[in-house]
C-alpha positions in Angstrom: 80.8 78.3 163.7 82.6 79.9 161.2 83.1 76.6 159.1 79.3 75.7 159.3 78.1 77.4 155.6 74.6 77.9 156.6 75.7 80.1 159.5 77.6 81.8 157.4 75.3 82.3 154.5 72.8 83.6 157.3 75.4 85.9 158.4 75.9 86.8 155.2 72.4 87.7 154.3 72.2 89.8 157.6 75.1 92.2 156.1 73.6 92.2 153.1 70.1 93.4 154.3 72.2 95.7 156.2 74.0 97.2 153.9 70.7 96.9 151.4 68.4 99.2 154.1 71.3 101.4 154.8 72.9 102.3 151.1 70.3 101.5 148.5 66.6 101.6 149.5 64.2 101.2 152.6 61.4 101.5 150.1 62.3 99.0 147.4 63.5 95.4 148.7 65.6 93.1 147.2 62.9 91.1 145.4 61.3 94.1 144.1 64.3 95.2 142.9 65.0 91.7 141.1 61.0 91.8 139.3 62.4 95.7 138.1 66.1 94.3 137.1 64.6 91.1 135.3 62.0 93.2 133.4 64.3 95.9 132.3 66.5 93.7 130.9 63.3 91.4 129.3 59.9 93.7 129.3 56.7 92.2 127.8 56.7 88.8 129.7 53.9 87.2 131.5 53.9 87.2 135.4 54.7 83.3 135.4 57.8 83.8 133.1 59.0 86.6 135.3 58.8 84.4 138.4 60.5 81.9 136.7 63.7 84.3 135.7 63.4 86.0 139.4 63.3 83.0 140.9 60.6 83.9 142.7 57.4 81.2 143.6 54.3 82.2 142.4 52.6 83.9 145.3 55.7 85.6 146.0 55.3 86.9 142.3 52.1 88.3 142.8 52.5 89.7 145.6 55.8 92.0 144.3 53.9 92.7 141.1 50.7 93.6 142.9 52.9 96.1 145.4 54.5 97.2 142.3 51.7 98.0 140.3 50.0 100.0 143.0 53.2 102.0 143.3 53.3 102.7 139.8 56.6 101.3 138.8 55.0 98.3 136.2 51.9 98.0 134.7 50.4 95.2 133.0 49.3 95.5 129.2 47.3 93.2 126.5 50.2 91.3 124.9 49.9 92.2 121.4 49.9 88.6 120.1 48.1 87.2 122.1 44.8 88.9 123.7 44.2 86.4 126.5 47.2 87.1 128.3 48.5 90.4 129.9 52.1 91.3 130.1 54.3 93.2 132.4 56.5 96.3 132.0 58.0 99.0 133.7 56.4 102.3 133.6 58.8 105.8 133.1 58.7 105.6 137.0 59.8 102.4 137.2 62.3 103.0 134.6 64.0 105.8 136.5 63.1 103.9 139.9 65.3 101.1 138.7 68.1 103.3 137.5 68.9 104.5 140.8 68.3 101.8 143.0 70.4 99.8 140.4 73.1 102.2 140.9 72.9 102.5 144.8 72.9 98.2 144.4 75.9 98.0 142.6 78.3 100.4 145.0 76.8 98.4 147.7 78.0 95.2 146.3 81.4 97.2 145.7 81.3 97.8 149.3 80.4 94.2 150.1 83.5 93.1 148.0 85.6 95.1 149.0 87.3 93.2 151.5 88.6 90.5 148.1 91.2 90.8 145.9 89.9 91.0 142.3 90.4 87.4 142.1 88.9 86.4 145.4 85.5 88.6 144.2 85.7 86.8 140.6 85.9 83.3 142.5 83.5 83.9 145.4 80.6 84.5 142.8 81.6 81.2 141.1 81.9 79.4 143.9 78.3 80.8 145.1 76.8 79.9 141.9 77.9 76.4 141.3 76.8 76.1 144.6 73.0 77.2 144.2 72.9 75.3 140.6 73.7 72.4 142.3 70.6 72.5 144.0 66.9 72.2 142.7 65.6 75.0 145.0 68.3 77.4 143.7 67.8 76.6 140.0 64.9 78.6 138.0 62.0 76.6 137.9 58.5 76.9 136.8 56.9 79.0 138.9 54.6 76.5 140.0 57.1 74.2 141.0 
């Protein structure tokens, strides 16, 4: 079993929603925290193009952005240049929401790593990601795709 890879990745999501409800947040989940991460770091998108850098499908995109918005943590806003479109952002809440859940996410990926050298944590995360690029579902597509 432990040389099948989809055991282990299943595995290793288990310790990871583990570790996730025990050390960083029973009220934000990982996909939530992904649509906070991806518009800190980009705010004033459209809900497609935030789907797209979350990799999140569509209705799974609507439905974190509807559960966010009625949370209070992003609202959506006229885009400036263009009228017809609304845009996303966090709101103060969702500013300092995303500060410590970010915080709480990163010592539980410490504590995830832990058990690798330096090197070994360095590789792993290469290894995973020429993994999922290899593959079209684990690429960032349209969100329509």
């Amino acid at each position: 079993m432990t040389a099948n890879p989809g055991q282990l990745a299943r595995r290793l999501q288990q310790v990871i929603h583990q570790l996730w409800t025990a050390s960083v947040s029973t009220e934000i989940t990982p996909p939530q925290f992904v649509v906070l991460n991806s518009l800190r770091a980009s705010p004033d998108i459209d809900q497609r193009t935030l789907g797209e850098r979350a990799c999140l499908d569509r209705s799974t995109v609507a439905d974190v952005v509807a559960r966010l918005v009625q949370r209070g943590l992003i609202r959506r806003v006229r885009d400036p240049h263009d009228g017809r479109r609304n845009v996303l952002r966090l709101t103060t809440r969702g500013e300092s929401t995303h500060t410590e859940v970010a915080q709480r996410a990163e010592a539980m990926n410490e504590q995830l790593l832990a058990p690798l050298s330096g090197d070994d944590q360095a590789a792993l995360i290469t290894l995973l990601n020429r993994v999922v690029e290899a593959h079209p579902t684990g690429r960032s597509q349209p969100a329509d795709a």
